[in-house]
C-alpha positions in Angstrom: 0.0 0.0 0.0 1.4 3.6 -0.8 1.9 5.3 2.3 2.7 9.5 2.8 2.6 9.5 6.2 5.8 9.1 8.0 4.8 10.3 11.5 5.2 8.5 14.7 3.3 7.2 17.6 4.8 7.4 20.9 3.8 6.1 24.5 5.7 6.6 27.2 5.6 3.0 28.6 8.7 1.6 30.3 10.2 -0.9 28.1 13.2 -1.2 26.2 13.4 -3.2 22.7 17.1 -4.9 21.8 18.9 -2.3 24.1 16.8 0.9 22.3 15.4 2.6 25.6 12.3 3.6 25.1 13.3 6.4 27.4 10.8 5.1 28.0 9.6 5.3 24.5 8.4 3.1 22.1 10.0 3.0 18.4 9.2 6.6 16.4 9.9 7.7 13.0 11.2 10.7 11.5 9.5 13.2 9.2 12.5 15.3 7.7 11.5 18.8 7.1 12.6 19.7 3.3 11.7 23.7 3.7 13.6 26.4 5.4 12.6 26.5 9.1 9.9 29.4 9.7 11.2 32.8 11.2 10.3 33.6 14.6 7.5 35.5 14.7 7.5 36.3 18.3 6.6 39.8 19.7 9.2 42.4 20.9 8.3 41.8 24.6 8.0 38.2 24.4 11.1 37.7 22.7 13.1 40.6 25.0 12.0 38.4 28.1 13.3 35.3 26.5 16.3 37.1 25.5 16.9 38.5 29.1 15.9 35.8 31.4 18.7 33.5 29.1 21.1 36.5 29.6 20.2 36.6 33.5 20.7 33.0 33.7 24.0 33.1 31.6 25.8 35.8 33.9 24.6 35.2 37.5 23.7 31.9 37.7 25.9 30.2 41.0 27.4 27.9 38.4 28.5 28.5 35.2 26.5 27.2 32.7 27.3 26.3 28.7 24.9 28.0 26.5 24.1 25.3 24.4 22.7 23.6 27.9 20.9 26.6 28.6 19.5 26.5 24.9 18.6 23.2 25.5 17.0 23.7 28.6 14.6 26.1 27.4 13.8 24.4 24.3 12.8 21.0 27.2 11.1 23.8 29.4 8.9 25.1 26.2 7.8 21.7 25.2 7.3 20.2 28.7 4.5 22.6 29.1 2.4 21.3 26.3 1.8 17.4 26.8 3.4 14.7 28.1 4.8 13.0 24.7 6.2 16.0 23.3 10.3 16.7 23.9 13.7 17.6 22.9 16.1 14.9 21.3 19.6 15.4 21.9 22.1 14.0 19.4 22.0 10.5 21.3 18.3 10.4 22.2 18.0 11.2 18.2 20.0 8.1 17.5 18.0 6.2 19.7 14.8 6.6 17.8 16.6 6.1 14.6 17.6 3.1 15.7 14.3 2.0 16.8 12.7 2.6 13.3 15.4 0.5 11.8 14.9 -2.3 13.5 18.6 -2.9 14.0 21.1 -1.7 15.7 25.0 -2.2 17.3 24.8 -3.9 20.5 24.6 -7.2 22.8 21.1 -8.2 21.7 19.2 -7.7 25.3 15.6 -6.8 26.1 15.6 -5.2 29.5 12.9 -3.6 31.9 12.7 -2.0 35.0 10.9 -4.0 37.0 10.8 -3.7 41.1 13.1 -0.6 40.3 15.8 -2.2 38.8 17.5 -2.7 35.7 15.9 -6.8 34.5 16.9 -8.7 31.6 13.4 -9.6 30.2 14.7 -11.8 27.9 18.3 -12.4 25.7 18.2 -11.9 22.2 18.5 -15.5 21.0 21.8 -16.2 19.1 23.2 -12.5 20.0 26.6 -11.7 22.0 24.9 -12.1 25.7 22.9 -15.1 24.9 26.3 -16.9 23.6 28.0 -15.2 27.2 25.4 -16.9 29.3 23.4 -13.7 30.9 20.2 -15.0 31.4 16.0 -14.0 31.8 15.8 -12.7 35.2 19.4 -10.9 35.8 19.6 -8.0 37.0 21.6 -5.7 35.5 24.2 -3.6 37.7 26.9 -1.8 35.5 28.3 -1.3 32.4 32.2 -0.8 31.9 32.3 -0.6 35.7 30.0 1.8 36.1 27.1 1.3 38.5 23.6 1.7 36.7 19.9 2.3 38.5 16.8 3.1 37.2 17.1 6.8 36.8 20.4 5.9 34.9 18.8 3.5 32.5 18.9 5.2 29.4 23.1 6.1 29.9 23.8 2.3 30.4 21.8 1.3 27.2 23.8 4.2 25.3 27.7 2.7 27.0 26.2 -0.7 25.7 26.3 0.1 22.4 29.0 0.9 19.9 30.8 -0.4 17.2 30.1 -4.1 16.1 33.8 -5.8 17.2 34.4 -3.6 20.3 34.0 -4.9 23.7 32.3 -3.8 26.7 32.0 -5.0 30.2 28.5 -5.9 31.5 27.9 -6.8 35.5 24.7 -8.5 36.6 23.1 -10.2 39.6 21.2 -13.4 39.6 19.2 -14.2 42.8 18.8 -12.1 45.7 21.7 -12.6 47.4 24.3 -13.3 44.5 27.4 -11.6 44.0 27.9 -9.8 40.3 29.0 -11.9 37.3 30.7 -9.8 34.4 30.4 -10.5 31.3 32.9 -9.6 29.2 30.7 -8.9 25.9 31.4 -8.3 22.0 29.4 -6.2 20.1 27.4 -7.1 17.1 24.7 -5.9 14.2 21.7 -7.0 16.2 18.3 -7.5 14.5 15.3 -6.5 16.5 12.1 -8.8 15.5 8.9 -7.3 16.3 7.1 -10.2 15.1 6.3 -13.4 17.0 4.6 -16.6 15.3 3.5 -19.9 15.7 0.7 -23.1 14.5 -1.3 -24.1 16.9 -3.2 -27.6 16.1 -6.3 -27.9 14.3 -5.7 -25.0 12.0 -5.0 -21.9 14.0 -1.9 -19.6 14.0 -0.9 -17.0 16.6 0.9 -13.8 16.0 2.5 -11.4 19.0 3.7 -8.4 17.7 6.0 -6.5 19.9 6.2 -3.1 18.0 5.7 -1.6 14.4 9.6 -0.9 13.0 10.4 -0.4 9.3 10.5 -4.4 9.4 7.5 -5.5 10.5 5.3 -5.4 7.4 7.8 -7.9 5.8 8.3 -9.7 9.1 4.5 -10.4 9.4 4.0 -11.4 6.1 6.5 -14.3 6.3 5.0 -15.2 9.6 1.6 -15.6 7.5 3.5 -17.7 4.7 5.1 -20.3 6.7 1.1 -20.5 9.3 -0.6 -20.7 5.9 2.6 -23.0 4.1 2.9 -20.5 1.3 -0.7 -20.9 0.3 -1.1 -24.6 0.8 -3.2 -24.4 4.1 -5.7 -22.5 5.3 -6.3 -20.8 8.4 -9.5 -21.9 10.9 -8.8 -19.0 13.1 -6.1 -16.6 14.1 -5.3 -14.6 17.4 -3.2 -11.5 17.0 -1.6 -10.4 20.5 -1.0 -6.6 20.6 -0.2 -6.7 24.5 2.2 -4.5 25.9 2.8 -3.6 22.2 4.0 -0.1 23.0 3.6 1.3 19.4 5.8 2.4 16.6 5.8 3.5 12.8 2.2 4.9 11.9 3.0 3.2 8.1 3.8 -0.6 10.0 0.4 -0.1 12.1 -1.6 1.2 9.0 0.1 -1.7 6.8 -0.5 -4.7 9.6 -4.5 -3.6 9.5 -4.5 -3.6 6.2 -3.9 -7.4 6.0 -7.2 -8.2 7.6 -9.4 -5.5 5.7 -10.7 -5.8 2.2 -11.9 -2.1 2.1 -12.8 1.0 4.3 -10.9 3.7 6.7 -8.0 2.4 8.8 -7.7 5.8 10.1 -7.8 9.3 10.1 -5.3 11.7 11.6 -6.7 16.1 12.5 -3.7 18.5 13.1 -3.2 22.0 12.2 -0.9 21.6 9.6 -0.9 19.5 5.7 0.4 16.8 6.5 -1.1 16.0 10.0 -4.5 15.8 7.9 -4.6 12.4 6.5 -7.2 9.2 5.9 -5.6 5.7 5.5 -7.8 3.0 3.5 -7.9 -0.4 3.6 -6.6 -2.0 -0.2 -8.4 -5.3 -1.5 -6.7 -8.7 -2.0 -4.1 -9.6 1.5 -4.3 -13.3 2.3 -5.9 -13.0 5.6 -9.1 -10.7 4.9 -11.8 -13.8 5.8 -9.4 -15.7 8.6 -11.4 -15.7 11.6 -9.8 -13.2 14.1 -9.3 -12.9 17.9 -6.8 -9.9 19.3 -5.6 -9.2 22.8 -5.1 -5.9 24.0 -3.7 -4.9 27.7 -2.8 -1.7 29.2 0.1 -1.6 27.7 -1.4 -1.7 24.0 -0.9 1.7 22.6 -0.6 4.1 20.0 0.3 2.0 16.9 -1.7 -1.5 18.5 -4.9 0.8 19.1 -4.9 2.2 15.5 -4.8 -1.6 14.5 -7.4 -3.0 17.1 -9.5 -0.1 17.1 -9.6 -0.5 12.8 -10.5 -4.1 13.1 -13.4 -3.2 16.3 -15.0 -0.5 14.1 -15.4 -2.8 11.4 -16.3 -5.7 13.1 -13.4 -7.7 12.2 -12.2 -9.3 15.1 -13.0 -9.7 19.0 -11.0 -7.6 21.4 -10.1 -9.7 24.0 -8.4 -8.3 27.3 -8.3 -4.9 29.4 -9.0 -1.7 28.1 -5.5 -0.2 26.1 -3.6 2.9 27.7 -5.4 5.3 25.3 -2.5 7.3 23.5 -4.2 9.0 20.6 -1.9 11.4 19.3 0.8 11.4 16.5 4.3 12.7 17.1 6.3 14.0 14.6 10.2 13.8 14.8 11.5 17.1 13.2 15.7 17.2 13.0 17.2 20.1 14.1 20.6 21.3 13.8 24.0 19.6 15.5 22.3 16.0 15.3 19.1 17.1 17.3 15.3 17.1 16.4 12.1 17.7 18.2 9.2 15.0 19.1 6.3 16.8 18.4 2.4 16.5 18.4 1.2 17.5 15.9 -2.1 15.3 14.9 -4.7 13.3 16.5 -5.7 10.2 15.7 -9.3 9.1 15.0 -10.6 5.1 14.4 -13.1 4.8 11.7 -15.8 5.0 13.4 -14.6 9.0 14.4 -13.8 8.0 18.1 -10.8 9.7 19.8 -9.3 7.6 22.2 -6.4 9.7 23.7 -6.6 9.1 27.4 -9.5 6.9 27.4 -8.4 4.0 25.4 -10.2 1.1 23.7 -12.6 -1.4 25.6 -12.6 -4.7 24.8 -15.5 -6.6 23.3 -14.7 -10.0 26.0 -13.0 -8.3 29.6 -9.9 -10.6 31.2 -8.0 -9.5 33.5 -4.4 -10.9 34.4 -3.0 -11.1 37.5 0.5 -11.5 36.8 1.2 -9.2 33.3 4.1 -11.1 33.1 2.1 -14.6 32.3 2.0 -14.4 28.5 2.3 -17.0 26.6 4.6 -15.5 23.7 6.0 -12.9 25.7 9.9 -12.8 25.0 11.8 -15.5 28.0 8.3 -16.5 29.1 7.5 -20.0 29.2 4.0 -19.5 30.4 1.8 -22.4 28.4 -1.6 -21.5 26.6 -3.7 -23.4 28.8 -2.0 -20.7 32.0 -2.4 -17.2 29.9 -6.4 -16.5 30.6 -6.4 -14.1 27.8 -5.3 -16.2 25.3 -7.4 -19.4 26.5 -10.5 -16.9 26.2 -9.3 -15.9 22.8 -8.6 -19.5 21.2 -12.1 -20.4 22.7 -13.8 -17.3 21.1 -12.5 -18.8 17.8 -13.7 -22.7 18.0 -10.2 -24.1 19.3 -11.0 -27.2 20.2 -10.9 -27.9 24.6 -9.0 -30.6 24.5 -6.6 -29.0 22.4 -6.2 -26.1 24.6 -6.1 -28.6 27.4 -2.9 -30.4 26.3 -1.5 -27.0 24.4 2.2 -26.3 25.7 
């Protein structure tokens, strides 16, 4: 499908995918700004107390502060006041998000979280340099090059992790309460970050987790589909796609994974002040998957790009939401580069679902409520090896669809 919107959606969420911090944010995309940046248009007075108060601060401030800090600062101080997702990038920050939209990066191929406050190793990236070194699900992560880390340091560490593929760097950890660090003595490679998750189930029915919409995940899905459907040769009974704790990503990926399960009609429709924040997606006929029977699980943590896609498929009764009500994060960021390697996230459209319903801070209910316990019990979930028959939402989900009790019973 031709796409011209290259925006990004953005929650604030506190995960980290393949070492890229989502600070916390989840993966964005830039829109590069061809003309000349606009003249400031600010009034005398408004621009003389600017002007001063930066001159004030300069001169008798009890430190001495850079001016490219203090420029910084009042760029972070302008944009704080408007919403939460809106901010500065600095020159790593920038990087970060360009990495994220890749889908690949230089690193040693971990997914870490805070969880309890500290710095957790969800999951190793199978194959990459901590895998092969032994760091495990569950470690706790406690410096990097000797340098202790915590939770308000996170994003620092995942920047000292990465680097040139065939350089070294040190990583500590814990494992257990009352363990003494390991280090890991770790060598950087081109890491791959999948954001999509498959797998046959018996009887005819497929399962599909997507972590996060990259520049990858279009193509990624779509072999996922090939090899549940055997490149044509079998056909699908039902199919449940997991969008929990899915934290967003590329508009285009979200637009392009709801297109596969809609022969025609809006996907979704974007309001802003400017051109190009005033946009209307459609559905295109002839994707493989338009009359598969469909089940999708959403959470809290389901945001931004995973509402667009469940709230497309809802509206047009397409599938069953299955789950909690998502986070509700309804607007699109743009990321505009700046000079010296620095750009701005900012809002600059919301987001409507077909059906003309804004869910910024409200969310999107689903059609069967199931709550979960222990968020961490997901069958799919990177590390997890929590079986079907244990993750509520996905029993209730497989059951929606005709998957067969005894099946589910015995599923591992």
């Amino acid at each position: 499908m031709s796409l011209k919107v290259r925006s990004i959606l953005v929650l604030v969420i506190g995960t980290v995918l393949g070492l890229t911090v989502s600070i916390s944010s989840s993966m964005l995309a830039e829109r590069e700004v061809k003309s000349p940046a606009p003249s400031l248009a600010l009034g005398d007075e408004s621009l003389a107390i600017l002007t001063e108060a930066l001159e004030r601060v300069r001169r008798e401030y009890v430190d001495q502060v850079d001016e490219r800090t203090l420029v910084e600062n009042a760029i972070n101080g302008m944009l704080d006041g408007l919403d939460q997702h809106s901010r500065y990038l600095n020159r790593d920050q920038y990087e970060d998000i360009q990495i994220a939209t890749r889908g690949s990066y230089s690193g040693v191929g971990l997914n870490i979280e805070l969880l309890d406050g500290k710095v957790t190793v969800a999951s190793p990236m199978e194959d990459a340099p901590a895998a092969r070194a032994g760091i495990r699900a569950g470690d706790v992560v406690v410096s990097v090059d000797d340098v202790p880390i915590a939770a308000d340091s996170l994003e620092a560490a995942v920047i000292r992790m990465r680097g040139q593929p065939g350089t070294e760097v040190r990583v500590g950890v814990t494992r257990g309460p009352d363990a003494s660090p390991m280090s890991f003595s770790l060598t950087r490679a081109a890491i791959h970050v999948d954001t999509v998750r498959s797998e046959y189930l018996a009887g005819g029915y497929g399962y599909v987790r997507l972590s996060g919409f990259s520049d990858s995940t279009i193509d990624e899905f779509n072999a996922a589909v090939t090899q549940l459907q055997r490149g044509g040769e079998r056909e699908l009974n039902g199919l449940v796609l997991d969008l929990r704790d899915n934290p967003g990503g590329l508009l285009d990926a979200a637009i392009e994974v709801a297109d596969q399960f809609l022969d025609e009609g809006l996907i979704v429709r974007g309001n802003g002040r400017i051109r190009q924040s005033r946009f209307a997606q459609y559905a295109e006929p002839g994707d493989a998957l338009e009359s598969v029977p469909l089940a999708v699980l959403i959470n809290r943590g389901s945001a931004s790009g995973s509402e667009i896609v469940a709230g497309a498929l809802k509206d047009h009764d397409r599938a069953e939401l299955i789950g909690q009500r998502s986070y509700g994060k309804g607007s699109v960021q743009s990321v505009v580069p700046l000079g010296a390697g620095s750009a701005l996230k900012l809002t600059t459209a919301i987001y409507l679902t077909p059906a003309g319903t804004s869910i910024n801070g409200r969310g999107i209910e689903p059609d069967v409520v199931v709550s979960n316990e222990n968020s961490r019990a997901q069958y799919g979930r990177a590390g997890s090896l929590v079986p079907i028959a244990e993750d509520q939402q996905l029993k209730q989900a497989l059951e929606s669809l005709g998957y067969e009790a005894i099946a589910l019973s015995q599923a591992q």
